[in-house]
ChimeraX commands (.cxc) that place a marker at each C-alpha (Angstrom):
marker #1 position 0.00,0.00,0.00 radius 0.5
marker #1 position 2.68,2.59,0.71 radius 0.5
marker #1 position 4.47,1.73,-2.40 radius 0.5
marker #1 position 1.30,2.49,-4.14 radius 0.5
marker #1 position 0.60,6.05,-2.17 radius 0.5
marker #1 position 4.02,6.99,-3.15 radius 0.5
marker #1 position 3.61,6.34,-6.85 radius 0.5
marker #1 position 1.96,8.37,-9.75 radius 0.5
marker #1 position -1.32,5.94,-8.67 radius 0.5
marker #1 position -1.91,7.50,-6.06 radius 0.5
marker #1 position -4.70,9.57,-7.24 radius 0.5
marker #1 position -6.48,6.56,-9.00 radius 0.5
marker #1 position -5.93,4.35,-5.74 radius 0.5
marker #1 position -7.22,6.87,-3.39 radius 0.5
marker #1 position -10.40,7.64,-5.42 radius 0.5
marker #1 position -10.60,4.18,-5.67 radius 0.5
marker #1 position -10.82,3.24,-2.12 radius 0.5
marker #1 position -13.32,6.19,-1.75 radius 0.5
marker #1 position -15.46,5.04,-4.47 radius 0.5
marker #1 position -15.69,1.52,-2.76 radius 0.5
marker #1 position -16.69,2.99,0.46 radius 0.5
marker #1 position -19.52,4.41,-0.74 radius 0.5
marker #1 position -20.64,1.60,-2.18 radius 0.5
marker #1 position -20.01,0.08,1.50 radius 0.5
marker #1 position -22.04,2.44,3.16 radius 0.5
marker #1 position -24.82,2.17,0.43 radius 0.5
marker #1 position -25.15,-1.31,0.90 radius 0.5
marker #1 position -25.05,-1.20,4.54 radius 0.5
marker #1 position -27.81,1.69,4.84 radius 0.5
marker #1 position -30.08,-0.63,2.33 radius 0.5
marker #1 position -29.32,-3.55,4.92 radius 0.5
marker #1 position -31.82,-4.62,7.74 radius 0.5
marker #1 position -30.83,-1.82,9.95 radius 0.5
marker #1 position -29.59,-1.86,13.35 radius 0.5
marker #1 position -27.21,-0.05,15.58 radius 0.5
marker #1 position -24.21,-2.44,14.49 radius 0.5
marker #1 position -24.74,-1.37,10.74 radius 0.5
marker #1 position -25.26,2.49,11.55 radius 0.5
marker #1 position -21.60,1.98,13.09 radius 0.5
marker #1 position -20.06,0.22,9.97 radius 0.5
marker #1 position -21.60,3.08,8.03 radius 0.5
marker #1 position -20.70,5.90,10.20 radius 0.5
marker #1 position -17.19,4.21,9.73 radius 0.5
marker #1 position -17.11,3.76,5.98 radius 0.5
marker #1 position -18.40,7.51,5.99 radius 0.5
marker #1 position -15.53,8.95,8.46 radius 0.5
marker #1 position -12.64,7.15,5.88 radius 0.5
marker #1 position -14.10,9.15,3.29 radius 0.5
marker #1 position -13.77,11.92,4.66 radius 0.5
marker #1 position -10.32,11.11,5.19 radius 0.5
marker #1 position -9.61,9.70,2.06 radius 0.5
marker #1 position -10.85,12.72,0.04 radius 0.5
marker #1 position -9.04,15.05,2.71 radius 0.5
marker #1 position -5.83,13.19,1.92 radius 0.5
marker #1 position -6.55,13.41,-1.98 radius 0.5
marker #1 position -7.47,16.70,-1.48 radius 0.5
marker #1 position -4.13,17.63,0.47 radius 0.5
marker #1 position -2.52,15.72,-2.44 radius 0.5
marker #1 position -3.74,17.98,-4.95 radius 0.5
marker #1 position -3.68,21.35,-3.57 radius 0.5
marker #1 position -1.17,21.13,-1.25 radius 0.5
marker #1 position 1.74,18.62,-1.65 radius 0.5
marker #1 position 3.45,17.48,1.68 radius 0.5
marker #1 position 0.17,18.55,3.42 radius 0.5
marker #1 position -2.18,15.91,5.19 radius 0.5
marker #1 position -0.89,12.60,6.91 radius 0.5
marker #1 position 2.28,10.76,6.55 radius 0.5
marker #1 position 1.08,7.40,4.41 radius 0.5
marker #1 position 1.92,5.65,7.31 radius 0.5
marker #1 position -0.17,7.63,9.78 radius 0.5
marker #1 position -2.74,7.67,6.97 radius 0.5
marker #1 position -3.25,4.21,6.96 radius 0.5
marker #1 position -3.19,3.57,10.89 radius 0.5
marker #1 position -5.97,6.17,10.66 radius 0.5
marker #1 position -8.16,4.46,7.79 radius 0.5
marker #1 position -7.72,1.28,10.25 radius 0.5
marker #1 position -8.18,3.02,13.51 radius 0.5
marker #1 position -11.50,4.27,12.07 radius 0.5
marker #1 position -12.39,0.95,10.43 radius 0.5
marker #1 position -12.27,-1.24,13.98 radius 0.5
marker #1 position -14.29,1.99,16.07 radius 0.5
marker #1 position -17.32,1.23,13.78 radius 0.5
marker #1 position -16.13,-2.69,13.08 radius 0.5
marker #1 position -15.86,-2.25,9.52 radius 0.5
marker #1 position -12.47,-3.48,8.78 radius 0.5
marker #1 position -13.98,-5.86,6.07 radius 0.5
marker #1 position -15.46,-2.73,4.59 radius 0.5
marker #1 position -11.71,-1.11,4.26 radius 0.5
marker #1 position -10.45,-4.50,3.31 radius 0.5
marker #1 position -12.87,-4.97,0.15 radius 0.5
marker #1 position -12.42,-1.22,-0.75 radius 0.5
marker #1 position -8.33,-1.57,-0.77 radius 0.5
marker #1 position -8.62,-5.10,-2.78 radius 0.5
marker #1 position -10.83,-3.32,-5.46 radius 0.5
marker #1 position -8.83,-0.24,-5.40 radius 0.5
marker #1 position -5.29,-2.27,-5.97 radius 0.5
marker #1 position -7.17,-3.82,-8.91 radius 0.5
marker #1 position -8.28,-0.62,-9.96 radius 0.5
marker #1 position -4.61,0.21,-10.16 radius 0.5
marker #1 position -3.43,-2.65,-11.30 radius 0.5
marker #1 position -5.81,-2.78,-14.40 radius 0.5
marker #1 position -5.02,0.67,-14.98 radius 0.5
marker #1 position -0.95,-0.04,-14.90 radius 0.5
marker #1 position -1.68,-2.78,-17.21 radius 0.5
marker #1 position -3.47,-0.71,-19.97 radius 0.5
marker link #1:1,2 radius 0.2
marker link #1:2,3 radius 0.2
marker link #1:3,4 radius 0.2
marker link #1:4,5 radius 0.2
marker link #1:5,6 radius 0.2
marker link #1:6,7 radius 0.2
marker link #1:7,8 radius 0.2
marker link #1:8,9 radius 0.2
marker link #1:9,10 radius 0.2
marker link #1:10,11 radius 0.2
marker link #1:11,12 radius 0.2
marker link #1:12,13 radius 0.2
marker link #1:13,14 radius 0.2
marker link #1:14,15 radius 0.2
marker link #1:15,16 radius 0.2
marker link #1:16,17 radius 0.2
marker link #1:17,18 radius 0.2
marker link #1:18,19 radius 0.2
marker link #1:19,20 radius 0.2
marker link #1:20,21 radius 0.2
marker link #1:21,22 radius 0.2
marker link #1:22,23 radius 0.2
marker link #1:23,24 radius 0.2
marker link #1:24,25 radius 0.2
marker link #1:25,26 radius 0.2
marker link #1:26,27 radius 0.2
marker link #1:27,28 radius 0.2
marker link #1:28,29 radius 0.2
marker link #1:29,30 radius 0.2
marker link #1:30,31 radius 0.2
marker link #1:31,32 radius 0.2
marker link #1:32,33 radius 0.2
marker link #1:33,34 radius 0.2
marker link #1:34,35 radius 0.2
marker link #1:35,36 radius 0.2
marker link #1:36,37 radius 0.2
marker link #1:37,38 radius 0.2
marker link #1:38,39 radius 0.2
marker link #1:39,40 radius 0.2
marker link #1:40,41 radius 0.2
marker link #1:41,42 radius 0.2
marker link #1:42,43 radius 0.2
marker link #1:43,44 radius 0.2
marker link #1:44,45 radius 0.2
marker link #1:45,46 radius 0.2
marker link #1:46,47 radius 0.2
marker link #1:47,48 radius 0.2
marker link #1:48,49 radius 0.2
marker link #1:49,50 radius 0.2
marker link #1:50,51 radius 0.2
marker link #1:51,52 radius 0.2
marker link #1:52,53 radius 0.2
marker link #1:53,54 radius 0.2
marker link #1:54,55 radius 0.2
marker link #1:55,56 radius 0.2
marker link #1:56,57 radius 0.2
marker link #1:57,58 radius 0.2
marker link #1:58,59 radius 0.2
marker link #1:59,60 radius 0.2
marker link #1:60,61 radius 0.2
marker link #1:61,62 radius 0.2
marker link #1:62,63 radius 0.2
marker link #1:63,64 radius 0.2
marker link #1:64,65 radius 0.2
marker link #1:65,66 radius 0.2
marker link #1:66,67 radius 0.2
marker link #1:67,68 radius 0.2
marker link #1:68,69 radius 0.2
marker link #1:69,70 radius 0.2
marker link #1:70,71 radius 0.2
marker link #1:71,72 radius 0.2
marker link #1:72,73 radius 0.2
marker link #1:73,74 radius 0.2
marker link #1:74,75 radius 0.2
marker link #1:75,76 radius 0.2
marker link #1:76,77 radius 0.2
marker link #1:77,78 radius 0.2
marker link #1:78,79 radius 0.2
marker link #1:79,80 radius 0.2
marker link #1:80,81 radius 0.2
marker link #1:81,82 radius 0.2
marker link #1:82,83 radius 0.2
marker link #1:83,84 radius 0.2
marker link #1:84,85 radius 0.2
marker link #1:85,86 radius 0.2
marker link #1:86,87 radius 0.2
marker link #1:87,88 radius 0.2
marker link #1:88,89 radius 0.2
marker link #1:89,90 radius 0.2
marker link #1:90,91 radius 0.2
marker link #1:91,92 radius 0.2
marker link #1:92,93 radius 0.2
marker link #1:93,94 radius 0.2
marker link #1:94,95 radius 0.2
marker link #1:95,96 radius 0.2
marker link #1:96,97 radius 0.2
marker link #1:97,98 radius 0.2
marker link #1:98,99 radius 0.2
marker link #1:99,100 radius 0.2
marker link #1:100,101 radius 0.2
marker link #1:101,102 radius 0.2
marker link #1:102,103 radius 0.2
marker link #1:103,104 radius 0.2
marker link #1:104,105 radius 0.2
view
């Protein structure tokens, strides 16, 4: 993962992730609801926020936003408070296959 935040796919990975988190917390709002799924969503929602705050740092301000490291342990730390770290799982698998395909074109 940090080999791929440090590359010029960056940008398509991060999006990526983002993009499969929504589709997380689509799924899990269309679920049979409960408090346990309003958590996974809540969580799928806060590492989009920091996923399009560390693309948007990216963008506008190079250098700005968290280390990748400190990035990650974030995305995780906010995956296990709402027990969605299958959520962040899925989204990285499909985002390193988003990046993959796209290396491969």
């Amino acid at each position: 993962m940090l080999a791929i935040l440090a590359s010029e796919s960056r940008e398509t990975f991060l999006i990526a992730i983002g993009h499969r988190l929504g589709i997380s917390a689509r799924d899990v709002f269309t679920g049979e609801g409960g408090p346990h799924q309003l958590a996974q969503a809540r969580a799928c929602n806060e590492m989009m926020i920091s996923i399009w705050s560390q693309l948007w740092a990216t963008k506008d301000s190079p250098g700005s936003g968290y280390a990748d490291p400190d990035f990650l342990s974030a995305l995780l730390a906010k995956a296990d408070a709402g027990d969605a770290r299958t959520h962040l799982r899925h989204a990285m698998e499909s985002a390193l296959r988003a990046v993959q395909n796209t290396d491969d074109s």
